[in-house]
N, C-alpha and C positions, 0 to 999 in steps of 0.2 A: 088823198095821200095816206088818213090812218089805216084807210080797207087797203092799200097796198104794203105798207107795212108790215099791218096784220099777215097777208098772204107772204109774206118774203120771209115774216117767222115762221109760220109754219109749212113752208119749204126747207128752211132751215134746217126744222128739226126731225121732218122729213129724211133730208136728206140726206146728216147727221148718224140719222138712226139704219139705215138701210146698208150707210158706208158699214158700219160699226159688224152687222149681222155679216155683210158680207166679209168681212175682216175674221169675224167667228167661224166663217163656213172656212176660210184656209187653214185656220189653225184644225178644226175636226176632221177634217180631210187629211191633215199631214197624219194629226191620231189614228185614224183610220187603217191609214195606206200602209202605215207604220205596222201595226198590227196585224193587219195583215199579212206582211213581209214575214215578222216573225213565226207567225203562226206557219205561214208555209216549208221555213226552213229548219224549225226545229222540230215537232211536231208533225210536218207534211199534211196538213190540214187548212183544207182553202176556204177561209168562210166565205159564203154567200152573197150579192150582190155589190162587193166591195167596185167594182169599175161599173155596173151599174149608178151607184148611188156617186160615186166620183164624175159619172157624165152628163147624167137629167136632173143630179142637185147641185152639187158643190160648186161644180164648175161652172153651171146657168145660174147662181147665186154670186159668184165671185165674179163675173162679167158682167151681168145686165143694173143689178142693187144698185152701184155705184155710178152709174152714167152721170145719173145727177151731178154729184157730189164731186166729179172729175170735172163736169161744165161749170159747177157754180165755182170750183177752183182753181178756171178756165187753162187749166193743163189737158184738154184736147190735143192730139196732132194737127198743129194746123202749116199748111203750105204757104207761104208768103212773099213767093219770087217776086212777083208781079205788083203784089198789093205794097211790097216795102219801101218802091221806088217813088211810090206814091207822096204826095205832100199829106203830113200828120191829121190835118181836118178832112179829107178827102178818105183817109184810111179810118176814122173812126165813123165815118158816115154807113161805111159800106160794112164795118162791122156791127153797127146797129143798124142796117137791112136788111143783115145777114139772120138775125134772130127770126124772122118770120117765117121763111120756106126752110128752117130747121126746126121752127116750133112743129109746124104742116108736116113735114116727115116723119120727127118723132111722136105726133100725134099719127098720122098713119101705121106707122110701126105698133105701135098700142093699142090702134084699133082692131088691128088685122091677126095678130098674138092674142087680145083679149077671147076673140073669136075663137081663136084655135086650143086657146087654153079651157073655154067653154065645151067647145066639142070632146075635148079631152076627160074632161070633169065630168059629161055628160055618159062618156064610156066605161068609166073607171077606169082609165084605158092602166096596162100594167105590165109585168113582164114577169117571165119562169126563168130563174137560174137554182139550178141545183134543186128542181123541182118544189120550190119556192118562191109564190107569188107574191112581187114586190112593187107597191104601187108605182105609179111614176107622175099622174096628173097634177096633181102639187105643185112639180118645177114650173111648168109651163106659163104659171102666176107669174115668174120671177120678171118675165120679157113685159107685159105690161103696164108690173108695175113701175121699173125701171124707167122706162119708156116715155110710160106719163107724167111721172114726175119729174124727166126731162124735158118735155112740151111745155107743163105749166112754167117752169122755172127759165124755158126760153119767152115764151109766150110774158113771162112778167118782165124780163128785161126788152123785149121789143116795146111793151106799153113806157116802161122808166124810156125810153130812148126817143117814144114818140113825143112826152110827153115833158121830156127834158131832165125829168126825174135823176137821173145818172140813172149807168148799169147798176146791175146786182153786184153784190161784192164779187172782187175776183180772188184770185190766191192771196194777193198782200194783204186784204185785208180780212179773210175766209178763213181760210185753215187753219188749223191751230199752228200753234209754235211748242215744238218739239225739242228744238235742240236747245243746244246749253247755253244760258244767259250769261252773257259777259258786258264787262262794263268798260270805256274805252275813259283814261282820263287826259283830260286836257291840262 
């Protein structure tokens, strides 16, 4: 139990920190895009890679970073016509079975990105705008690392579930608390 523990902090902070970056790549992108704009309309001067760097960083930064971080604060979309009708012990079973051929996926998804991000890395692969070469193999990290750290983080709530462990936290108990503290008197 302390070696899962251990692995469920540092998912944690994992996954914590990944949120956090990808939270930073929206705010630099708005800087960006913003800039941008201005530059075009006052000026008439288009810098350089701006919808580049908006489509193979920001945006595969603000999507894949956080897959974790969305599962461990199990706000996924998830479908449950079928599963709600269910009796309450029969729907948590099938939610801890459910952990294993998503951990297998998104360990697939990681494997198959890692791959590709390799090949990429291997190319330098890059692109010309405005006759300015601007890398791009960088991004391609974003998908496995995402990925994997969704698999382990599935993969430890399938062993908490085999093992009777409970889940990993979910949102109640995960995420921070943002809003405003209020006190209710009796």
């Amino acid at each position: 139990m302390r070696l899962m523990n251990i692995v469920d902090k540092s998912i944690d902070v994992l996954t914590q920190a990944f949120a956090v970056i990808a939270g930073v790549s929206v705010v630099v992108m708005m800087v960006h895009v913003n800039f941008d704009v201005i530059l075009r309309t006052t000026i008439n001067e288009v810098p350089p890679g701006t919808i580049v760097f908006v489509s193979k960083y920001y945006m595969v930064l603000l999507v894949c970073l956080p897959l974790a971080f969305v599962e461990r604060s199990d706000d996924h979309i998830k479908v449950d016509v079928f599963t709600g009708l269910l009796p309450e012990r029969v729907q948590h079973v099938l939610a801890g079975i459910i952990f294993l051929p998503s951990a297998l996926l998104f360990g697939l998804v990681a494997y198959a990105s890692f791959i590709e991000a390799m090949q990429q890395f291997q190319r330098g692969s890059f692109v010309i705008e405005q006759d300015i070469r601007i890398p791009i193999w960088m991004g391609y990290f974003a998908l496995p690392i995402g990925y994997g750290l969704g698999a382990m983080l599935l993969s430890l709530r399938f062993v908490r579930f085999l093992t009777g462990a409970g889940q990993a936290p979910t949102s109640q108990n995960f995420a921070p608390d943002v809003g405003p503290k209020t006190q209710v008197d009796k």
